[in-house]
LUMMI-398934 format. One record per residue (C-alpha): residue in three letters; x, y, z. Coordinates in Angstrom, 2 decimals, always signed. Layout:
BEGIN
ALA:X:Y:Z
...
//
This chain:
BEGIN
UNK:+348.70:-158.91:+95.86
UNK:+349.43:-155.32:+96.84
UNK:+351.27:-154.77:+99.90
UNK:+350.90:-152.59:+102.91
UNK:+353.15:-149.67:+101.80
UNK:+352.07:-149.97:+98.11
UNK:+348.36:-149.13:+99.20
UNK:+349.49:-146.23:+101.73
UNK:+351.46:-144.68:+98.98
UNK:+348.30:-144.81:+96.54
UNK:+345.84:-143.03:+99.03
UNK:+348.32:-139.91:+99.89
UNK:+349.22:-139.22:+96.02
UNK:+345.53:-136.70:+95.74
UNK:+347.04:-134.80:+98.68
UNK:+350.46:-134.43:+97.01
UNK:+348.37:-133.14:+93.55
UNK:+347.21:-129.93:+95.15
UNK:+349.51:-128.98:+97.40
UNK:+350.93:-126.31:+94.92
UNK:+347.56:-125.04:+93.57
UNK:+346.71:-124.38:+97.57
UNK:+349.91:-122.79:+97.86
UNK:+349.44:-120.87:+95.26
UNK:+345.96:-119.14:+96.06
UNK:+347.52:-118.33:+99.38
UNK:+350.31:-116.25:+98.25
UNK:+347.89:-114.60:+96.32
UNK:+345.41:-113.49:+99.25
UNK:+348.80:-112.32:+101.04
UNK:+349.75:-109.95:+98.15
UNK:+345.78:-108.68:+98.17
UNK:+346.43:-108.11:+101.20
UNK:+349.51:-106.39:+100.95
UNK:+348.31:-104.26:+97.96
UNK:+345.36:-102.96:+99.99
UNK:+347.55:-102.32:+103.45
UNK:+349.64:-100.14:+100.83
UNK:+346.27:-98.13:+99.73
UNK:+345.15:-97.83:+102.66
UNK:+347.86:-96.56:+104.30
UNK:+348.93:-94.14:+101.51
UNK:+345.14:-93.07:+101.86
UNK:+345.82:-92.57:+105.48
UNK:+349.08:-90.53:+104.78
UNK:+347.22:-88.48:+102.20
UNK:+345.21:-87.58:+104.82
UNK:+347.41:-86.85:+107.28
UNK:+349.15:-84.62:+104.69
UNK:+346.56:-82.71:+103.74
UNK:+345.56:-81.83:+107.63
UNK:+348.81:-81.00:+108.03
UNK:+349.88:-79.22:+105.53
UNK:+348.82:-76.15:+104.24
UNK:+347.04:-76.08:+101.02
UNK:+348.12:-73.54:+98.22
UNK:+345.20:-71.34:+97.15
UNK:+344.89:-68.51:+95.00
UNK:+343.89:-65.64:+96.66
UNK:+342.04:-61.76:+95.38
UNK:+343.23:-59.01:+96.50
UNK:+340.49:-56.51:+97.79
UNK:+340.70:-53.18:+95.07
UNK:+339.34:-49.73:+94.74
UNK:+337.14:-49.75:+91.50
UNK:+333.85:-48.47:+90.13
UNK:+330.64:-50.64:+90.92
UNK:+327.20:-50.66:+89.44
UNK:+324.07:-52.53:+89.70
UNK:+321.03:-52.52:+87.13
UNK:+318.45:-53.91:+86.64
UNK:+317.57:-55.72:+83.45
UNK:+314.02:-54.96:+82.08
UNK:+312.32:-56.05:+78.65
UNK:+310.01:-53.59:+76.98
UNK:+308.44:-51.94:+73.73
UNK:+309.29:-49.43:+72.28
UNK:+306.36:-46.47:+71.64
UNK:+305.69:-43.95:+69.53
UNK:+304.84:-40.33:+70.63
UNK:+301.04:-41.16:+69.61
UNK:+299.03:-43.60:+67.55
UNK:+296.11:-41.93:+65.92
UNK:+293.15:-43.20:+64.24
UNK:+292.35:-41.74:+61.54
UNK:+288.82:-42.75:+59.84
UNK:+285.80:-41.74:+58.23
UNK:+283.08:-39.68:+59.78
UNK:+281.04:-39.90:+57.30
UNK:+279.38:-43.31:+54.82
UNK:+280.52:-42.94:+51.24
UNK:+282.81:-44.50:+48.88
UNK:+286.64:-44.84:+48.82
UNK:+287.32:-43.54:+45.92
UNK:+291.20:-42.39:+46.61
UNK:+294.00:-43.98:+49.26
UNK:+297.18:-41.85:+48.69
UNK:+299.30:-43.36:+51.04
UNK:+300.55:-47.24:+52.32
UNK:+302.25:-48.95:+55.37
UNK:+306.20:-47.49:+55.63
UNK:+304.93:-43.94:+53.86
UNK:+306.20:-41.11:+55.66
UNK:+303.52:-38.19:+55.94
UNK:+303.94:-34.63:+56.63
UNK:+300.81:-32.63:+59.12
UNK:+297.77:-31.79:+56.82
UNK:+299.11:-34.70:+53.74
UNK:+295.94:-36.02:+51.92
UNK:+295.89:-39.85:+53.18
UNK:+292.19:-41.04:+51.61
UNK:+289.79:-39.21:+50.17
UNK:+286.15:-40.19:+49.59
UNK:+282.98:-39.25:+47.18
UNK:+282.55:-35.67:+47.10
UNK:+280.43:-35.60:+44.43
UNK:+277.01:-34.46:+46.43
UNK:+279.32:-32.77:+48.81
UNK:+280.77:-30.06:+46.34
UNK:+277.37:-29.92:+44.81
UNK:+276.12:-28.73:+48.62
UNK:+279.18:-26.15:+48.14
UNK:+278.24:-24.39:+44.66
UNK:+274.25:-24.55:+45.93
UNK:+274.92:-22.65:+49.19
UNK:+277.19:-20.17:+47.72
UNK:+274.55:-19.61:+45.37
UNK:+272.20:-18.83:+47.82
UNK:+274.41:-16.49:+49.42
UNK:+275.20:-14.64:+46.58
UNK:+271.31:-14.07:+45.74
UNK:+270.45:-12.90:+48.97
UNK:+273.09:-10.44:+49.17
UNK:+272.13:-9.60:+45.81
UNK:+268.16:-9.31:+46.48
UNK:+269.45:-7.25:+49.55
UNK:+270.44:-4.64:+47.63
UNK:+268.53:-4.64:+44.41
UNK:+265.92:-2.57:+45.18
UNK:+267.24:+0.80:+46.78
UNK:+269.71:+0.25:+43.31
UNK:+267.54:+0.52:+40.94
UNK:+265.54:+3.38:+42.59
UNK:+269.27:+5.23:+42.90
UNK:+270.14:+4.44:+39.50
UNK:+266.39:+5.50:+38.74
UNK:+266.85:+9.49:+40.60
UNK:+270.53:+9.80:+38.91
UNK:+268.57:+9.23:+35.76
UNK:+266.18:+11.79:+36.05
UNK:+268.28:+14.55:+37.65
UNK:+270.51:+14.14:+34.77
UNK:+267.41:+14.37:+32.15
UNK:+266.49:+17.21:+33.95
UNK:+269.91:+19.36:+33.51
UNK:+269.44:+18.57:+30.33
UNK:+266.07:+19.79:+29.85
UNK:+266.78:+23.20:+32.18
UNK:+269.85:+23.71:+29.03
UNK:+267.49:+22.81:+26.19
UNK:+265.01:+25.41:+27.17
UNK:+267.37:+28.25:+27.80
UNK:+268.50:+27.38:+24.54
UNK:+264.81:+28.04:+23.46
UNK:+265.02:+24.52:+22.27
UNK:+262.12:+23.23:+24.40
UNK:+258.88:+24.34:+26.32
UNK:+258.30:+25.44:+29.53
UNK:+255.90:+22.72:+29.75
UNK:+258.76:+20.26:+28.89
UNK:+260.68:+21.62:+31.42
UNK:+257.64:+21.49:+34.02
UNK:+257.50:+17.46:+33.08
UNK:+261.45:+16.54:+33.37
UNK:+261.11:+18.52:+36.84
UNK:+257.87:+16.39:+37.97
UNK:+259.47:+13.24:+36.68
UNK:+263.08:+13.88:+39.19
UNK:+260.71:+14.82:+42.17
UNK:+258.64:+10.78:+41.50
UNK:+262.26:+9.32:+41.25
UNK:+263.43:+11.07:+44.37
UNK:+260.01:+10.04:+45.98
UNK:+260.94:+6.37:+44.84
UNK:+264.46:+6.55:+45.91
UNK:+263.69:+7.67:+49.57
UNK:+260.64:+4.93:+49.96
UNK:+262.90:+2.65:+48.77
UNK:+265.67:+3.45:+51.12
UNK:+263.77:+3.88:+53.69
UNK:+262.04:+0.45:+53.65
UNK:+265.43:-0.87:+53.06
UNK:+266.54:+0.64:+56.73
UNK:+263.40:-1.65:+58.04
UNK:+264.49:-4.66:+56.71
UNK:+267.95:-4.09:+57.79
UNK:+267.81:-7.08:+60.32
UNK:+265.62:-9.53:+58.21
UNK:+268.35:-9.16:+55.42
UNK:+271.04:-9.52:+57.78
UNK:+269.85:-12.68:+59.17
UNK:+269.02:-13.95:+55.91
UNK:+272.75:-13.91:+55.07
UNK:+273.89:-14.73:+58.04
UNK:+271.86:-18.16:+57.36
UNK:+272.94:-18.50:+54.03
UNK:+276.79:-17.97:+55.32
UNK:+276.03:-20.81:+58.15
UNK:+274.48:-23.43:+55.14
UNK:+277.69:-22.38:+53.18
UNK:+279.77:-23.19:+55.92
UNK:+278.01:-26.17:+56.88
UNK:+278.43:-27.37:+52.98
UNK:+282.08:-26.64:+53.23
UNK:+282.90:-28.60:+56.16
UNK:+280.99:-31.78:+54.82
UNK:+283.10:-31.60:+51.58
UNK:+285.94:-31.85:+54.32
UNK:+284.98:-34.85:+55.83
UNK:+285.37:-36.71:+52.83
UNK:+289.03:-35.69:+52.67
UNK:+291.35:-37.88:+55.27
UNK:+294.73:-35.75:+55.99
UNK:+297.39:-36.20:+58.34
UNK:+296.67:-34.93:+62.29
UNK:+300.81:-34.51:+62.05
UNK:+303.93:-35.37:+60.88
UNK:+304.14:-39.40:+61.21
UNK:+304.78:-42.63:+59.88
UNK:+302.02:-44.89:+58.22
UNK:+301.55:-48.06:+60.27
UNK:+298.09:-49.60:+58.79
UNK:+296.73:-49.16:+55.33
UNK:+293.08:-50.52:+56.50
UNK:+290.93:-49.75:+53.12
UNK:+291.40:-49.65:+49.29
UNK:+289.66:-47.88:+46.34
UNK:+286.26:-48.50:+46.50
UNK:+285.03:-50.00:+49.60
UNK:+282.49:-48.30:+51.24
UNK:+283.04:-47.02:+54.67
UNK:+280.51:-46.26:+58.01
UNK:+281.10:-43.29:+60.22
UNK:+283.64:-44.24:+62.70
UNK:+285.13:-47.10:+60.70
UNK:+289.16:-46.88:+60.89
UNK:+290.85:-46.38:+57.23
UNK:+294.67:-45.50:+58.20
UNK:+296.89:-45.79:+61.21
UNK:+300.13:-43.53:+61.78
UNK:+302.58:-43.07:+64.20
UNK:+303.42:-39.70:+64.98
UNK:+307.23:-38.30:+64.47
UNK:+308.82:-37.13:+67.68
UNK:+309.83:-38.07:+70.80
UNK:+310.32:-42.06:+71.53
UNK:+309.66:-43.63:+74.10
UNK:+310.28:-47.34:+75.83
UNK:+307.61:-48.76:+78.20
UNK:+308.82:-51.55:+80.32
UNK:+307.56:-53.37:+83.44
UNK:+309.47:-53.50:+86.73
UNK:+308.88:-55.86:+89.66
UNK:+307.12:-54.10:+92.76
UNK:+310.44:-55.15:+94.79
UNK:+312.53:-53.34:+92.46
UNK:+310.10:-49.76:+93.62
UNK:+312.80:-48.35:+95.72
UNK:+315.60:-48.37:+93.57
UNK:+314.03:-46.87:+90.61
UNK:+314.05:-43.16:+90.26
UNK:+313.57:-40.82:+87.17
UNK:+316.81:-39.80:+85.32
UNK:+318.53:-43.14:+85.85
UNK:+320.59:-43.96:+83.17
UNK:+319.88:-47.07:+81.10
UNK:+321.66:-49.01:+77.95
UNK:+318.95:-50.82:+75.51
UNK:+319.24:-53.24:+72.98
UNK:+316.84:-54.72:+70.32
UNK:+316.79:-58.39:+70.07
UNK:+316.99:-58.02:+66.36
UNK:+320.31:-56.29:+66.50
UNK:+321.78:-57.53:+69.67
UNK:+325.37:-55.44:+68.77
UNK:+324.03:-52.68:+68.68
UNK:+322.97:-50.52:+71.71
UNK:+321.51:-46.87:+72.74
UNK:+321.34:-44.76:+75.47
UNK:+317.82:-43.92:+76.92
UNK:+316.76:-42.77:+80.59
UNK:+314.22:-43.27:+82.95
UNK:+311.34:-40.22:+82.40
UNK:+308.31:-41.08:+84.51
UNK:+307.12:-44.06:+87.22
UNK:+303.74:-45.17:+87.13
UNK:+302.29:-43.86:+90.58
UNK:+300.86:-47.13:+91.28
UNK:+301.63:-50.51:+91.33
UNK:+299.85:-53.10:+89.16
UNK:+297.82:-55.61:+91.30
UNK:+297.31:-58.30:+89.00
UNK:+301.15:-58.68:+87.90
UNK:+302.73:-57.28:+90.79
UNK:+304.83:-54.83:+88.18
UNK:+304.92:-51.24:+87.89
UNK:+305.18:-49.45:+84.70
UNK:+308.20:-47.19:+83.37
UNK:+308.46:-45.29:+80.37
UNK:+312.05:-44.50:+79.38
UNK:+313.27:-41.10:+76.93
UNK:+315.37:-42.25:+74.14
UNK:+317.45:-39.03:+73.05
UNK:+318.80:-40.16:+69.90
UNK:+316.93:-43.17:+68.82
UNK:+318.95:-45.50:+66.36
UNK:+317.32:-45.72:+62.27
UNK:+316.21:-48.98:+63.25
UNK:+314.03:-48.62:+65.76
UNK:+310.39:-49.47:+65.03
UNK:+306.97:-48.97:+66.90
UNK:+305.89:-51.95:+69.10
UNK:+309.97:-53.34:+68.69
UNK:+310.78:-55.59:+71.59
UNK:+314.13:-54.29:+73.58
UNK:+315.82:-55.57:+76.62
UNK:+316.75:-52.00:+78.90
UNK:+319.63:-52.16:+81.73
UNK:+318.84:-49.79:+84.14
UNK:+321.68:-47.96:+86.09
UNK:+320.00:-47.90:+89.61
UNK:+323.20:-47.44:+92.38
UNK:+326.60:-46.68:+91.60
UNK:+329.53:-45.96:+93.58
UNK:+332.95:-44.58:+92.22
UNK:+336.14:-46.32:+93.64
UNK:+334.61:-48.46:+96.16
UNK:+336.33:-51.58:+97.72
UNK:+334.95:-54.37:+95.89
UNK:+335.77:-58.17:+95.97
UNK:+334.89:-61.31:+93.51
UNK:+330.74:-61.89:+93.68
UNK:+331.56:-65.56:+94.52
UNK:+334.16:-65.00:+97.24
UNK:+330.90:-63.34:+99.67
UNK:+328.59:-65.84:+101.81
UNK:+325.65:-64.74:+102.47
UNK:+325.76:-61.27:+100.79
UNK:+322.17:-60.69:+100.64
UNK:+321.72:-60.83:+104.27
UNK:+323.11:-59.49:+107.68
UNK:+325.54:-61.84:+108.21
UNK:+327.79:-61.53:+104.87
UNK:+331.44:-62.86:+105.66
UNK:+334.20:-63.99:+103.66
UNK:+337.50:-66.43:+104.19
UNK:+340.82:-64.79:+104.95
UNK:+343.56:-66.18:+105.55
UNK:+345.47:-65.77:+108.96
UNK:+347.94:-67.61:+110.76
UNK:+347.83:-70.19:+107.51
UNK:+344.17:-70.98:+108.58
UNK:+340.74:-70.06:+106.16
UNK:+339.43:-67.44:+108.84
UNK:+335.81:-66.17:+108.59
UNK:+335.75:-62.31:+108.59
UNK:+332.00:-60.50:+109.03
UNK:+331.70:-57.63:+106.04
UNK:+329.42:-54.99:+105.59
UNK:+328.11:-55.44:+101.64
UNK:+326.43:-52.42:+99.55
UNK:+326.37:-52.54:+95.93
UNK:+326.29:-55.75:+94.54
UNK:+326.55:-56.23:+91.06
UNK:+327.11:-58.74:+88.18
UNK:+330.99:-58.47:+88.62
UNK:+331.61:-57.70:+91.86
UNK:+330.44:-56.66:+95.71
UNK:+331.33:-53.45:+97.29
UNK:+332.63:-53.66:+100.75
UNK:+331.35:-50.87:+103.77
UNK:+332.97:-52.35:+106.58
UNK:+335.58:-55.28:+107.38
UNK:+338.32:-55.14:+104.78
UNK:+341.27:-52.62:+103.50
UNK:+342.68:-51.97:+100.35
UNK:+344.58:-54.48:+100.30
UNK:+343.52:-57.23:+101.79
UNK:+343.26:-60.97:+100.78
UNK:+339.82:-62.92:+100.19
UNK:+339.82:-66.79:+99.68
UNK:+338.17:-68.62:+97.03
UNK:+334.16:-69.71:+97.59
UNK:+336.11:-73.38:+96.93
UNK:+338.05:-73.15:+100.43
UNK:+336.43:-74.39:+103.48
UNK:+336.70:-72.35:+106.79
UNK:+339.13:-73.47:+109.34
UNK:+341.66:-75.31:+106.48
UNK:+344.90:-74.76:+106.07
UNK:+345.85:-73.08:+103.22
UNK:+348.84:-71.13:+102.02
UNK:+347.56:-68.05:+99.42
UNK:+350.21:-68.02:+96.38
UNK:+352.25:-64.77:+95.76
//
């Protein structure tokens, strides 16, 4: 039989078992506790700090320097002109003296096609010239050759019978037959003077159908309008060509040029003579010097761009028709200007540009006047010296800071 202290002793043992687990899981909420009080409060302190004390900044001095802006266009570059040469007359190729990458000097034989009925036109209507200047003149001849004949048989005659070695009636005939060929020799002359302008307007036909046969014997010869470059080789030995139908394409020798396309907005700070810097994007080390040499006079509607067309005064070897190029244009530049860090101006593309200084250990908004801005920097008109400190873009107005020496 159990007794009364035994059986008060059994039902408090549980309560005695976890006494020291409860104990334990509260001295572990206190040091949670404790361990957040100590973040917090070095949170808080942090704080504090950092209100109250100044940070240290790095700090650009403003400087006197050159500043530039361009603009950065992409274009083509263009040959003086691209002609066209092709046939003007049907026929067959029977010649192509030239391909693509040939270079061709003004008046260089490029294709030439069948002549054959075209030179045969050339030796027919020199023939016919030479006949009608020769049926021109044949008659009067013969009757001049025909009087210098006689008069010479009569001299003759006029010695023969002083000589005794003819008759007078001999003499009578020689005499009779100089008067018929002098007779002959003015008739003919004379008719002759009234054919003077039916002969001369038969040659001057036959010279026009020789001339006419001469210059279609050209046309089957393609040359060179000028000193150039062959671009397209359109046509090989014996196709046959149409009037009109393009065999070769050049481009001429001389001047290059670069076309490019500006934005409308960029219209009042273009202006010809600006210098510019280009670069192909095949040979992206190497660059040339070009300049702006005439400004479309109106403004595309449908791209909102106008066009330019730059002078390239010494264009590189490499340089190719139709080669794409990127072109910075020179369009403001000032010569020792004061000019701070691009990212150290708020606002600089309005009204209202400022930037952070730093006075009385505070980050102190200070109102500038901004003209050029470029890539690497912002000119200053109005609001700082030589000098003169500007705060990082990272520094927030009103903070403390202290700028490092």
């Amino acid at each position: 039989m159990t007794t009364t202290a035994e059986h008060d002793e059994l039902n408090e043992s549980p309560d005695r078992a976890d006494r020291p687990t409860q104990a334990a899981g509260r001295s572990r909420a206190r040091t949670i506790r404790l361990v957040a009080a100590t973040i917090l409060g070095v949170a808080v302190l942090a704080l504090v700090a950092r209100w109250l004390l100044p940070s240290s900044v790095e700090g650009t001095p403003v400087v006197r320097q050159d500043v530039a802006r361009s603009l950065v266009l992409t274009g083509r570059v263009r040959p003086p002109a691209r002609p066209l040469v092709g046939a003007t007359v049907g026929g067959t190729v029977r010649e192509v003296a030239v391909r693509e990458g040939d270079s061709v000097r003004a008046g260089q034989l490029l294709a030439r096609l069948d002549d054959t009925q075209a030179a045969a036109a050339v030796a027919e209507a020199r023939a016919a010239l030479a006949g009608t200047r020769a049926a021109s003149r044949a008659e009067s001849e013969r009757a001049e050759r025909a009087l210098e004949q006689a008069e010479r048989d009569l001299a003759r005659s006029r010695q023969l019978h002083d000589a005794g070695a003819i008759s007078s009636r001999d003499l009578e005939q020689a005499a009779r037959t100089a008067a018929d060929a002098r007779a002959a020799w003015q008739a003919a002359s004379a008719r002759a003077s009234d054919r003077d302008s039916d002969v001369l307007a038969e040659v001057a036909r036959a010279v026009a159908a020789l001339e006419a046969a001469e210059a279609r014997l050209t046309l089957t010869r393609l040359t060179a309008p000028a000193a150039g470059t062959v671009v397209a080789r359109r046509v090989e030995p014996g196709d046959a060509v149409t009037p009109g139908q393009v065999l070769i394409e050049l481009a001429l020798h001389g001047r290059t040029e670069i076309v490019a396309f500006a934005s409308e907005e960029t219209l009042g700070e273009l202006r010809n003579g600006a210098p510019g810097v280009v670069s192909a994007d095949a040979y992206p080390d190497e660059t040339f010097d070009a300049r702006i040499a005439w400004i479309a006079p109106a403004v595309d509607p449908s791209q909102g761009t106008i066009e330019v067309r730059l002078e390239v005064p010494e264009p590189p070897a490499y340089l190719l028709p139709d080669m794409t190029v990127s072109v910075n244009v020179e369009v403001a530049r000032r010569d020792a200007a004061l000019v701070v860090p691009r990212d150290a101006v708020r606002g600089a593309g309005t009204d209202s540009a400022w930037v952070l200084v730093a006075l009385d250990g505070r980050a102190t908004r200070r109102a500038v006047r901004v003209g050029i801005v470029s890539d690497a920097g912002v000119e200053i008109t109005d609001g700082l010296s030589e000098g003169d400190v500007v705060l990082p873009a990272s520094v927030e107005p009103g903070a403390r800071v202290r700028v490092a020496r």
